[in-house]
C-alpha positions in Angstrom: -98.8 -113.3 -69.5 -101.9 -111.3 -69.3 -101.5 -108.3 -72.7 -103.6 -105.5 -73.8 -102.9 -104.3 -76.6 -104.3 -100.5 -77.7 -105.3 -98.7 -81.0 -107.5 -95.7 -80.2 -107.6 -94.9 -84.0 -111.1 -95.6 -85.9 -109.0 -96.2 -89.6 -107.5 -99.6 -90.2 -103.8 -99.1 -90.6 -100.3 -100.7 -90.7 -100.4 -100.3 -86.6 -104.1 -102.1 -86.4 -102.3 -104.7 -88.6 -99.4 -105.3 -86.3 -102.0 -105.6 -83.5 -103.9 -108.2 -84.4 -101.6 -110.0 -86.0 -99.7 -110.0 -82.7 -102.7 -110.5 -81.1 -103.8 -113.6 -82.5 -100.3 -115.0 -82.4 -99.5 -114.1 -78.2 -102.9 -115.9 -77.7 -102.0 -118.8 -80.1 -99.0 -119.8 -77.7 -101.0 -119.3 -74.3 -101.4 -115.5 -73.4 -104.2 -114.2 -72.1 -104.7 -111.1 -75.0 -107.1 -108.6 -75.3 -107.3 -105.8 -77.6 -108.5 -101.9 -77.0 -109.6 -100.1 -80.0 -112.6 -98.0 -81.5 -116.1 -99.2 -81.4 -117.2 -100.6 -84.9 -113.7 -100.3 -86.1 -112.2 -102.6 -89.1 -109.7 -103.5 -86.3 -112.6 -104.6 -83.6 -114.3 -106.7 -86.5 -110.7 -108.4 -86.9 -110.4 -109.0 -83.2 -114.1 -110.7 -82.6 -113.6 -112.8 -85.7 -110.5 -114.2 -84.2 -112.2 -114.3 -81.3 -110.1 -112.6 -79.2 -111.0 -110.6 -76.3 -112.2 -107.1 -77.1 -112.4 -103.6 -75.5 -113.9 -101.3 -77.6 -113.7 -97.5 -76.8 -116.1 -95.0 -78.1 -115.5 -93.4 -81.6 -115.5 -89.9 -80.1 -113.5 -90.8 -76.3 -111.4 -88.1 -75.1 -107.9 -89.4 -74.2 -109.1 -89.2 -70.1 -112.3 -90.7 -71.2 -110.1 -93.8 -72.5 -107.8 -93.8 -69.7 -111.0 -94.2 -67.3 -112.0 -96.8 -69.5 -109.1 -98.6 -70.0 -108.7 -98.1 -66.3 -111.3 -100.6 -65.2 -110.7 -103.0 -68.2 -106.4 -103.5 -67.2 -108.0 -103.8 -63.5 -110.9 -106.5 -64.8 -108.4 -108.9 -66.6 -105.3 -107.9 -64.6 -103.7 -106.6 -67.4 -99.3 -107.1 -66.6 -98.0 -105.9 -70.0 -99.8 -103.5 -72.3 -98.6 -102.7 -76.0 -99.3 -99.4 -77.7 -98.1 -97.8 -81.2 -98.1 -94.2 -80.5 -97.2 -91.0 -78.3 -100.2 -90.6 -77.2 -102.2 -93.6 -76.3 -98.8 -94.2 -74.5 -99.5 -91.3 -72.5 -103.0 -92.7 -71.7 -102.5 -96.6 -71.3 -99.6 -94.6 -68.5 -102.7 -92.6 -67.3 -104.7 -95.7 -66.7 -101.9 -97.5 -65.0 -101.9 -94.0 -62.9 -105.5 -94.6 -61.7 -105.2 -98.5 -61.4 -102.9 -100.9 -60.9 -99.5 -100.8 -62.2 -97.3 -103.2 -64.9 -95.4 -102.4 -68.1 -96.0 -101.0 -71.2 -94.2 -101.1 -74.2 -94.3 -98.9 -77.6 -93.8 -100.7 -81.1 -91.8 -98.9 -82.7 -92.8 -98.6 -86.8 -89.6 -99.2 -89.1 -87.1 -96.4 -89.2 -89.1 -94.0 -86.9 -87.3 -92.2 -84.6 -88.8 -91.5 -81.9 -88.8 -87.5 -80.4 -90.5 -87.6 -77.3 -93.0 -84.6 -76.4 -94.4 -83.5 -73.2 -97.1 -86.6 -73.2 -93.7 -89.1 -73.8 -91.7 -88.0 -71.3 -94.9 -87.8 -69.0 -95.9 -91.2 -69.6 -92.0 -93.0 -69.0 -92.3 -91.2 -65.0 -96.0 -92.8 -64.4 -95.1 -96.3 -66.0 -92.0 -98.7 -66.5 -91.8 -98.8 -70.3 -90.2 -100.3 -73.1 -89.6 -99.7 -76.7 -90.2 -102.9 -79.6 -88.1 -102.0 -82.6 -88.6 -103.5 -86.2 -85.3 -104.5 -87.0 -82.2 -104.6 -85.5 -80.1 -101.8 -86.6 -83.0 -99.6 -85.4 -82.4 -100.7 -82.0 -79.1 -100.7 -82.3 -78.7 -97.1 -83.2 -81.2 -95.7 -81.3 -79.9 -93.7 -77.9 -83.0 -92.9 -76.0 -83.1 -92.8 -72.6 -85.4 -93.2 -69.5 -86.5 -96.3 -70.6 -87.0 -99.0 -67.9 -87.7 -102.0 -69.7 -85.0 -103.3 -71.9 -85.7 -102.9 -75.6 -86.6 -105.6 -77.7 -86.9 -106.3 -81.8 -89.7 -107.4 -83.4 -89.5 -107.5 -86.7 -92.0 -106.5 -89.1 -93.1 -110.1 -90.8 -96.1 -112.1 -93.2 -97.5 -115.6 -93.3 -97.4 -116.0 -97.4 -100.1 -119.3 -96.8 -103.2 -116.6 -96.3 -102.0 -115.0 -99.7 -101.3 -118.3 -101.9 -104.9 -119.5 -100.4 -106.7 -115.9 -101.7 -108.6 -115.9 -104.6 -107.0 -113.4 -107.1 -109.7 -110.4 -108.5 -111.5 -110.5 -111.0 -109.8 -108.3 -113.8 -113.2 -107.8 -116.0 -114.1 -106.4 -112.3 -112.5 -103.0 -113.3 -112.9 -103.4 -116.9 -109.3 -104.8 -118.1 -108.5 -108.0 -120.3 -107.0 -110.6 -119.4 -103.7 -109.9 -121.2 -103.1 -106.5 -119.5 -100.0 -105.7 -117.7 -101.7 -104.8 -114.4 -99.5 -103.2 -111.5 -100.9 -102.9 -107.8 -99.6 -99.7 -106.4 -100.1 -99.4 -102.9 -100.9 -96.0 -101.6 -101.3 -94.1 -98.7 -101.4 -89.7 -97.8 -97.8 -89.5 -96.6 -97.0 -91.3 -100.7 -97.9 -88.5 -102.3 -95.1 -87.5 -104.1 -93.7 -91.4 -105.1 -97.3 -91.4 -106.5 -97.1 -88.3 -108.6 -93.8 -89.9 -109.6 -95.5 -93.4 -110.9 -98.7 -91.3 -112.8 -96.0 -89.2 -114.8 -93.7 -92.4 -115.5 -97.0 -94.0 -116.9 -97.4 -90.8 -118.5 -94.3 -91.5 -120.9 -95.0 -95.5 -121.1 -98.4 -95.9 -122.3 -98.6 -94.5 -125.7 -95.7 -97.4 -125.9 -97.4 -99.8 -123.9 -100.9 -99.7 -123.9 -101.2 -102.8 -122.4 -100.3 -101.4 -118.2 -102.8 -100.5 -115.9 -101.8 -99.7 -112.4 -104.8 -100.2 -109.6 -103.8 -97.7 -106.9 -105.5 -98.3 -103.3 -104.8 -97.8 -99.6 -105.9 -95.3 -97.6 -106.5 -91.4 -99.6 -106.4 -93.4 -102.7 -109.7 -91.9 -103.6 -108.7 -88.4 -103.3 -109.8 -86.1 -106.2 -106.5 -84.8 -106.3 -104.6 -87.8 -107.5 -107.7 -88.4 -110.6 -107.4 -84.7 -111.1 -103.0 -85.3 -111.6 -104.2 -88.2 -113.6 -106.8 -86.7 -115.5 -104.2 -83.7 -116.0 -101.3 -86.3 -117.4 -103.8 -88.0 -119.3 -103.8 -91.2 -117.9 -107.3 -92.0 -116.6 -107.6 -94.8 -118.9 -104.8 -96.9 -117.3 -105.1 -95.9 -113.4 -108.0 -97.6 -111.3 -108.3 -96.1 -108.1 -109.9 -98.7 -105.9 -109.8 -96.7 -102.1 -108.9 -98.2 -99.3 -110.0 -102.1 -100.2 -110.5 -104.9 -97.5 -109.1 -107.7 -99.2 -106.0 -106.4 -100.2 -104.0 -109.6 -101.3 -106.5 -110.2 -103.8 -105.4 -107.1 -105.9 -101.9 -108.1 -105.5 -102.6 -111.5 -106.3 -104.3 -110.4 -109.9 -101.2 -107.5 -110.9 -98.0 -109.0 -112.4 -95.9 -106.3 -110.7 -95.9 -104.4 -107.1 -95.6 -101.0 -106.9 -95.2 -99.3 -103.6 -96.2 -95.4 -103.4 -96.4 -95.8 -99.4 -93.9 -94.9 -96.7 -93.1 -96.1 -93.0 -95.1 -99.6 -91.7 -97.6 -98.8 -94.3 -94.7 -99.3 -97.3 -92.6 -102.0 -95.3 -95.8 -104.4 -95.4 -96.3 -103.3 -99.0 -93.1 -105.0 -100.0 -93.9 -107.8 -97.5 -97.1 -108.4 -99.2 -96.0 -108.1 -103.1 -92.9 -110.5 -102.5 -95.7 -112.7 -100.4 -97.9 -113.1 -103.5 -94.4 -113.7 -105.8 -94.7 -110.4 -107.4 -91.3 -108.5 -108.3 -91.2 -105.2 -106.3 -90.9 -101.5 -107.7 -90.1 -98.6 -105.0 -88.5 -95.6 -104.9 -84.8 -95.9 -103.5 -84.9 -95.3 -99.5 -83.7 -96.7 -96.3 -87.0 -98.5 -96.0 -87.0 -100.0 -99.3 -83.8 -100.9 -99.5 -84.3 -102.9 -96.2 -87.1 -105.0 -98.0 -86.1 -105.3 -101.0 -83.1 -106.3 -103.0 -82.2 -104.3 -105.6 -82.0 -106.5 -109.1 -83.1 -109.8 -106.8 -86.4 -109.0 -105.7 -87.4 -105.8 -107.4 -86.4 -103.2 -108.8 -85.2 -99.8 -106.7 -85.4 -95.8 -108.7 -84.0 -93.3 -108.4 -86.6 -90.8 -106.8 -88.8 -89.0 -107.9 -87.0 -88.5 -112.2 -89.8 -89.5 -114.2 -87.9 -90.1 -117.4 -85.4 -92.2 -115.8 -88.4 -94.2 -113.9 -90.3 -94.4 -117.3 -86.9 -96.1 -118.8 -86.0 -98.3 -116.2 -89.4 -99.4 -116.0 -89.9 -100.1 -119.7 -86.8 -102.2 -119.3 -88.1 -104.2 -116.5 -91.2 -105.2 -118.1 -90.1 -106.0 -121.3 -88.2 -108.9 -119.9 -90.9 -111.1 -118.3 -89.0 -113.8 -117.5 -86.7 -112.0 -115.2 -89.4 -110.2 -113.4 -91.3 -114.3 -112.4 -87.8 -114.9 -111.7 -87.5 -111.5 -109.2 -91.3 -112.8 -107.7 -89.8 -116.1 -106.5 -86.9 -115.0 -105.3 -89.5 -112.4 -103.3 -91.3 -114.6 -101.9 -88.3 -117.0 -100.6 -86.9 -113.7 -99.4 -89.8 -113.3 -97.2 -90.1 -116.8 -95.7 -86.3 -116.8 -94.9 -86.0 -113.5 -93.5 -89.3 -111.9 -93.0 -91.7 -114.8 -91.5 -94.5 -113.7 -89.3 -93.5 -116.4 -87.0 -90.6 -114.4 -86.4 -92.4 -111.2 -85.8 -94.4 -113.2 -82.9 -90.9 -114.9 -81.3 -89.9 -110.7 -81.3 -93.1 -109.5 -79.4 -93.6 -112.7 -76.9 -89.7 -112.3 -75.7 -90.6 -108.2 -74.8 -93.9 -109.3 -73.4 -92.2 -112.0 -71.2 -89.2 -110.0 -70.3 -91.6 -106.9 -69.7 -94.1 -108.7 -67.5 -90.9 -110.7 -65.8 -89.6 -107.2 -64.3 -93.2 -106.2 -63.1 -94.1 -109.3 -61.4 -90.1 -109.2 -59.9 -90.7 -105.0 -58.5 -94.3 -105.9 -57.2 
């Protein structure tokens, strides 16, 4: 089957991540891929190192501008199926098929999300036949959108742990801690802000008793002088790093003895992918999305949200007993090869690609 598969944002993100990882897996079993995103983009880089056919769009394109673009690249490789993670390049990708030829497009659909389609939605489902990929089953299940021509598929969210376990770990002298410190990774990203106000004032109560944690905090608005100003304000500057958004994430996960995840949506659902990847026991605020990921007492540990005190008690407890918490990383990481395997993730996106580009070549 011949895929495109567009990103028009510039920022690496948990959608870039989906698309090359399903990228590089749709071309490892025979598809013809290419992949649509910004010029000099973290995602492009990704694409040309695996070698996979790239379209890059300018930094500054309109949404027509795109459309014309993407236009005469779907009509270059004869583009059947294209994949796209958002409203609006939806509405474009439809745009293009408008212009050009026609075929199917589908819209992964991030964890939980439910979808409220706009003008530019409902626009795009009458120029294009188009499909939804959920992330898990129960989102498919109870979603009860219509106007959808393409039967929906799942494809759930899912990591390859080999990459991780073959990552060298970071340097701890690298941010200035000992070896001994108990160092937490706390993923992070702008829609987290309030789980990570929660994890500065828990730290807030457990240093003076435990001067020994650090958390690294990084992701994407990690560097934001607000967060070291509500640091500097709880007086805990001494035991956050902020690192910013870093490239080699599993490294910093594969240094910390415990995961903390601060994000939401995709963004948090690979966080708990990654830390139980690199056998590191989990801490997240109670949610749907967390409680999909991780199991409570198995793999991690689950708060109540956003009750500092109680977070800063539960928390002292989990660390104190180390033993349990290698025992919670284990059990993470066999979690994620038995029910969250990238493999998987792949089988989900080929069978909507296949059934997707099945129906076009059927109505042409």
């Amino acid at each position: 089957m011949r895929v495109l598969i567009y990103v028009s944002s510039a920022t690496w993100s948990a959608a870039a991540r989906v698309a090359i990882t399903a990228a590089k897996g749709l071309a490892a079993r025979g598809h013809e891929v290419a992949v649509a995103c910004a010029e000099g983009s973290q995602l492009a880089a990704r694409t040309s190192d695996a070698r996979i056919d790239a379209v890059t769009m300018g930094k500054s394109a309109s949404a027509a501008g795109d459309a014309w673009d993407l236009r005469r690249a779907m009509e270059h490789r004869s583009i059947e199926v294209a994949i796209v993670t958002n409203e609006r390049d939806h509405l474009v990708v439809a745009s293009a098929r408008l212009l050009g030829n026609r075929g199917a497009i589908l819209r992964h659909v991030r964890p939980l999300e439910r979808i409220q389609l706009g003008r530019g939605g409902k626009i795009a489902l009458k120029l294009a036949a188009s499909g939804l990929i959920f992330s898990s089953e129960k989102d498919a299940t109870e979603s009860t959108l219509k106007g959808w021509a393409v039967p929906p598929c799942v494809a759930p969210l899912g990591v390859d742990p080999a990459p991780f376990d073959a990552t060298e770990p970071m340097s701890r002298g690298e941010v200035g801690l000992a070896n001994d410190a108990l160092l937490i990774a706390c993923s992070y990203e702008p829609s987290g802000r309030a789980r990570i106000a929660t994890v500065l004032r828990a730290l807030a109560l457990l240093t003076p008793r435990h001067p020994e944690l650090h958390a690294m905090v990084f992701g994407p608005g990690s560097l934001d002088e607000a967060l070291r100003m509500h640091a500097s304000a709880l007086a805990v500057n001494a035991s956050v790093t902020f690192l910013g958004e870093v490239e080699d994430a599993p490294a910093v996960m594969r240094a910390a003895n415990i995961g903390w995840v601060a994000a939401e949506g995709d963004a948090g659902a690979f966080a708990c992918l990654d830390a139980m990847a690199c056998r590191l026991p989990v801490i997240a605020e109670r949610s749907l999305l967390t409680q999909q990921y991780v199991a409570d007492g198995i793999t991690g540990l689950l708060l109540a949200q956003g009750d500092p005190p109680d977070t800063a008690s539960e928390v002292a407890e989990f660390i104190a007993d180390r033993a349990r918490c290698a025992a919670m990383g284990n059990a993470g990481r066999a979690r994620v090869q038995r029910e969250f395997s990238e493999s998987a993730m792949i089988d989900g996106f080929e069978r909507a690609v296949n059934a997707a580009g099945n129906r076009v070549r059927q109505a042409s």
